[in-house]
N, C-alpha and C positions, 0 to 999 in steps of 0.2 A: 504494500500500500504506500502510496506515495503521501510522503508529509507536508502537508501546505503551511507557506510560509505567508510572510507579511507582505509579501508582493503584487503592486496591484499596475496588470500590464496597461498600457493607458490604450484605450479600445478607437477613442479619435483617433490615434494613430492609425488603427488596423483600419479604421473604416476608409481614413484620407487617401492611404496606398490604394488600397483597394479600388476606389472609385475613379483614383484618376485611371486606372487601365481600362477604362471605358470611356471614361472622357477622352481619349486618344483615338478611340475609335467612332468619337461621336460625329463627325467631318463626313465618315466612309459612308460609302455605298456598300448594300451586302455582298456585290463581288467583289469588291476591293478585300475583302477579310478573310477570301479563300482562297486568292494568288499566291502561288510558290513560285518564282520567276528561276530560283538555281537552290540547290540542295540547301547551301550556308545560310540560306533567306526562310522563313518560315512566315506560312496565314500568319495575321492578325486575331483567325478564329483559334486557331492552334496553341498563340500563346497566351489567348482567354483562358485557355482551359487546361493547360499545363501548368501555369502557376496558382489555380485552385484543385488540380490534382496534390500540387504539395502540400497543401494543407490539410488535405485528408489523408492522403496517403503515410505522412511524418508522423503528425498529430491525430487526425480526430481518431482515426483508426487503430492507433497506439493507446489514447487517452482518454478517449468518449467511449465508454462502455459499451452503452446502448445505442450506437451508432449502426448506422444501415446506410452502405453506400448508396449513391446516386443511381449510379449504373455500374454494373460492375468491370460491365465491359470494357471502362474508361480506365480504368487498372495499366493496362500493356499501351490500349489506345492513343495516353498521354505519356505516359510515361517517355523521357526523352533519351537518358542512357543510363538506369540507373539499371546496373547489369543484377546486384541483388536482391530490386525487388521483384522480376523477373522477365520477360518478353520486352520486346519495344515497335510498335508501329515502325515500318521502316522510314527515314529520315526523307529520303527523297521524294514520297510518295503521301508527305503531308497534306499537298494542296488536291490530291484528289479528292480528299471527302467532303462531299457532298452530305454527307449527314455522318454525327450528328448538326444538327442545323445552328444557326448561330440563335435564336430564341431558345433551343435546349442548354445551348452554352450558358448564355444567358441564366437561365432557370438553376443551371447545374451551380453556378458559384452563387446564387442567392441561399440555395440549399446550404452549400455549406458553411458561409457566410453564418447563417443563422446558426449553425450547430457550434461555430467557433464559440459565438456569444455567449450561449449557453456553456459551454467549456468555461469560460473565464470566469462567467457568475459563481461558478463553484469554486475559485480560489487560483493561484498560481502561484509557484514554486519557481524556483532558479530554470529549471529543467524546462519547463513548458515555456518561460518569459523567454528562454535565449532560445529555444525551436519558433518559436513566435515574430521574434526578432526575424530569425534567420530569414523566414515565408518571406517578408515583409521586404528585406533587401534584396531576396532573390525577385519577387515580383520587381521591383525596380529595375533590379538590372534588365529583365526581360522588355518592360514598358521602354527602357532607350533601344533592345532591341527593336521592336515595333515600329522603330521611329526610320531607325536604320535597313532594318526588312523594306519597310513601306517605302522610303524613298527609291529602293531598287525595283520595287516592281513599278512604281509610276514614273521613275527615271527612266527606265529601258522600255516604256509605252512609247510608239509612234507618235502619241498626242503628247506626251508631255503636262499629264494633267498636274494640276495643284493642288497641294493639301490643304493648303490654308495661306490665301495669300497674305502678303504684306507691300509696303510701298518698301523701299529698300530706302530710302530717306535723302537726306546731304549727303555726299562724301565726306568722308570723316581722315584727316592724316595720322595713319602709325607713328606713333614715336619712332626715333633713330634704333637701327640696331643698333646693340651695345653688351658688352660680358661684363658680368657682377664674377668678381675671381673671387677664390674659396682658398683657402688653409690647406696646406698639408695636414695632417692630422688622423686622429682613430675618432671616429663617431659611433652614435648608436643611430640604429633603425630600425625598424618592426615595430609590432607593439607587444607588450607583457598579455602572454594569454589569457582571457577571460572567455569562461565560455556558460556563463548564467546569464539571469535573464537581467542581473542586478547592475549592471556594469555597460560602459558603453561598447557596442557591438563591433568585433573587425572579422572578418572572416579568417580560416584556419591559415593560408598561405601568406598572411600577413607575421605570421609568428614565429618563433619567439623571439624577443627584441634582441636583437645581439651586435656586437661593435666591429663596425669596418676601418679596414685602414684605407686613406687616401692621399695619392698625391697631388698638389696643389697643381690646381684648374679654375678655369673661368667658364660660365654657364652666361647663351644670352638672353636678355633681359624679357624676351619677347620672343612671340612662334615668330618662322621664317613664313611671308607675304609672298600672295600670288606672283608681286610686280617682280619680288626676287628668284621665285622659280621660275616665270618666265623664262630670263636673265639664261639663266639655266640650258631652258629649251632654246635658243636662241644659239646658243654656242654650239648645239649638237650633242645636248646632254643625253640624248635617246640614240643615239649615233657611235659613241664613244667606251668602246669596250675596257677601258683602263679606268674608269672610271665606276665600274660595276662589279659585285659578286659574281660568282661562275653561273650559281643558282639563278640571279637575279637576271642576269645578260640572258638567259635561257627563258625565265620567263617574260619578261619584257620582247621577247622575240615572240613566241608564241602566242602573247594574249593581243601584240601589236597594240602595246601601247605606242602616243606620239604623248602625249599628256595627262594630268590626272584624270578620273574618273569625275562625268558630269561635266566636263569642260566641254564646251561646243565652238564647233569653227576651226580657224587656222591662224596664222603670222601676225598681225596686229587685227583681230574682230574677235577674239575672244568671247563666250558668252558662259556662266554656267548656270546648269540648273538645279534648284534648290526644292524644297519642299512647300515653299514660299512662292514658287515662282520662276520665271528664267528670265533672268538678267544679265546685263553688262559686268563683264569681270572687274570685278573689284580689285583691286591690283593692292590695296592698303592691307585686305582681309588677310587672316591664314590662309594658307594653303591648305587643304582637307581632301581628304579621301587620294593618299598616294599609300604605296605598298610600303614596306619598310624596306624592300629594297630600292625604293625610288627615294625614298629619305636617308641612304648609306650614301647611292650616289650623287646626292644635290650635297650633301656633308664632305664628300670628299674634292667635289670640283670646288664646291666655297673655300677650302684650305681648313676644315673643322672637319671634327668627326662628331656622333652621336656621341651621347652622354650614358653612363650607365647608368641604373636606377637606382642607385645608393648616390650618387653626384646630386642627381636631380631629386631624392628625396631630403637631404639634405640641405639642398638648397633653400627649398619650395618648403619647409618645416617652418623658417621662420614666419613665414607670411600665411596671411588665415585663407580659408578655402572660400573664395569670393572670386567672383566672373561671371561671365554669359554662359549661365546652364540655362536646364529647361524651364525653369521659371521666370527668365526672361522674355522666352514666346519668340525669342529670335528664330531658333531651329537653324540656325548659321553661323557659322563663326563672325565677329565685327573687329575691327581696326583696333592692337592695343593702342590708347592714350596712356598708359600708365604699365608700370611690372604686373606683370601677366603671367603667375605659375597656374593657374585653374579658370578648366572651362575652355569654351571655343572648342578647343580638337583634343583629342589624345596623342599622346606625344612617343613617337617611339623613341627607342632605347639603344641600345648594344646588349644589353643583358638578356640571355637566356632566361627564361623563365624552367626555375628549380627550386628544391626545396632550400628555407635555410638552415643552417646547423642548428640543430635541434628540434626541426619539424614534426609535427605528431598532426595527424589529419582528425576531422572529427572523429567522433565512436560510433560504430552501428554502420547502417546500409548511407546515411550524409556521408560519409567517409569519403566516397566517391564524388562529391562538390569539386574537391580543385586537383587534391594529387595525382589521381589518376592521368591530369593534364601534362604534365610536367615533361615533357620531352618534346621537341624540336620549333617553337614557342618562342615569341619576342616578349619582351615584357612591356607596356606602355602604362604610363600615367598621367592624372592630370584631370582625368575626367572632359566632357566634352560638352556641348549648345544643346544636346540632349539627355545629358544626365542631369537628375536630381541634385540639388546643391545639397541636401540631406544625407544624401548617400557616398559622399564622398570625401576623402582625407588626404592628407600629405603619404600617409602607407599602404594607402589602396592599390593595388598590382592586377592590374587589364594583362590578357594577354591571348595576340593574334600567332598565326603564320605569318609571315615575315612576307607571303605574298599576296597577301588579302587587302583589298582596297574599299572594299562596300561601310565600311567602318568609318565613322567619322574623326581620320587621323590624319597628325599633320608632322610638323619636325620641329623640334629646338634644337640648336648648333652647341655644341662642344668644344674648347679648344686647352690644352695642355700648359703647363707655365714653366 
């Protein structure tokens, strides 16, 4: 029997996450919720119903006694890789279902929704407050996926439709590039494990805090500007084999990039298209949506390299986690006027993404959340135009294939001292 303690999980919360993964989708049309445009992209109905499978699945079904699934069938149906709770709908073949319908979706997380509340009425413990937690930032991360799925299927539309427009405003001027140079020195990073519901919440690959050594570097002040990647492209940055990983030259040939993803046009007529709308390129803006190996190479013709994620956590610790997330409404990166470690884009790395000394993954069948990720993985930070500013910290660790671009990622330069 589980012993209930003093803890009382705060339910506005659950209810706020909750709802805005529908306010995301309140814009769409019902086909727009059932589009799977490539494998890495997932419906909008798909991840309705997969981050209220986690709530039942984790919790009520562990914790609610008297619980009676929805459907049972939603079990393998949603489930997305958790290999020991068992089967998985296959990944590629999400946008085919046609049912269940997006009003059972609907229906399905009201059900659970309700059963959650009642779960809380009756008390909560460390145990249920940090499974609670967890639902709750796992839905978020999902809700930027949504943002990031959806721009891909209405980006690679013919029509080019909009999500939600906006006027794109004044031009606004970036501040100068410039590098804030750092200490040689041992630091710490990570955070001190907490995994109750008592504590503030980080995920398990965030942990345990421990101290890096570094040599003294300069980190710039600001993401690298479309007007700067131009620059780039302009030189024959997409041309120039010395200038690239073996991998990267390989995939940049094959996928035939000339420029980032979303960028329209040629030589000076630039346009790209947003979620907002399609517009004249912004030349002031970040840069967004380049692979990490399109951000090694604009690193290495600039005379910098990428920063590793111990530099840029570092860095980015002293300053508070304030920008252009999703509660801005921007849904784009905008021009920094001031230092700018959070928000706008995700910022790739040079680090691998692995575990760190003295990694312990959650307990149980969660266990499978991040470790099982850990091999061949860029690490990015920073948060983006479409995450939660709620959700987000100076230790938080994103992490892509190095040649994924549907992601709303950009670059900060690096340079040695």
């Amino acid at each position: 029997m589980r012993s209930i303690s003093s803890i009382e999980f705060p339910t506005t919360r659950y209810q706020s996450v909750r709802d805005q993964s529908l306010a995301i989708c309140a814009p769409l049309a019902v086909e727009d919720l059932m589009v799977q445009p490539m494998t890495d992209a997932s419906p909008p109905k798909w991840h309705l119903a997969h981050v209220t499978w986690f709530f039942e699945t984790f919790i009520l079904r562990r914790y609610a006694g008297d619980y009676q699934p929805f459907n049972p069938a939603f079990e393998s149906l949603f489930n997305s890789y958790y290999n020991g709770i068992g089967e998985q709908f296959p990944r590629p073949r999400r946008g085919t279902l046609s049912r269940p319908t997006i009003d059972e979706i609907y229906a399905y997380r009201a059900y659970v929704d309700e059963a959650i509340a009642r779960l809380l009425r009756q008390g909560c413990d460390d145990e249920l407050g940090f499974l609670i937690a967890l639902g709750l930032n796992h839905e978020q991360q999902h809700q930027e996926l949504m943002f990031t799925d959806l721009k891909y299927t209405l980006g690679t539309n013919p029509l080019e439709p909009i999500y939600e427009y906006r006027d794109p405003g004044d031009p606004i001027t970036a501040m100068p590039m410039g590098f804030d140079e750092h200490s040689a020195g041992i630091y710490p990073i990570g955070v001190t494990e907490n995994r109750s519901g008592s504590g503030s919440f980080a995920f398990d690959n965030e942990s345990p805090r421990h101290e890096v050594l570094l040599r003294a570097y300069a980190l710039g002040n600001r993401l690298v500007t479309n007007g700067e990647f131009l620059a780039f492209i302009r030189d024959g940055g997409y041309e120039r084999p010395d200038l690239w990983l073996s991998d990267g030259w390989t995939a940049m040939n094959s996928g035939g990039w000339k420029h980032p993803l979303y960028w329209r046009g040629a030589d000076d007529n630039y346009f790209e298209y947003s979620l907002t709308g399609l517009h004249q390129l912004d030349l002031a803006a970040p840069v967004c949506h380049v692979s990490g190996y399109e951000a090694f190479a604009f690193a290495r013709w600039f005379g910098g390299r990428l920063p590793t994620e111990a530099e840029w956590e570092v860095a980015a610790a002293a300053h508070k986690p304030e920008g252009n997330f999703v509660e801005t409404r921007q849904l784009h990166p905008r021009p920094a006027t001031d230092r700018q470690y959070f928000g706008d884009t995700w910022e790739w790395t040079q680090s691998s993404y692995g575990p760190y000394p003295g990694f312990s993954e959650f307990s149980g069948d969660i266990g499978e959340y991040n470790g099982k990720f850990m091999a061949n993985q860029l690490v990015l930070r920073g948060g983006s135009c479409v995450t939660a500013q709620s959700h987000i910290r100076a230790t938080y660790r994103n992490f892509f294939y190095p040649a994924d671009r549907w992601q709303f990622s950009g670059i900060r330069l690096a340079k040695d001292l």
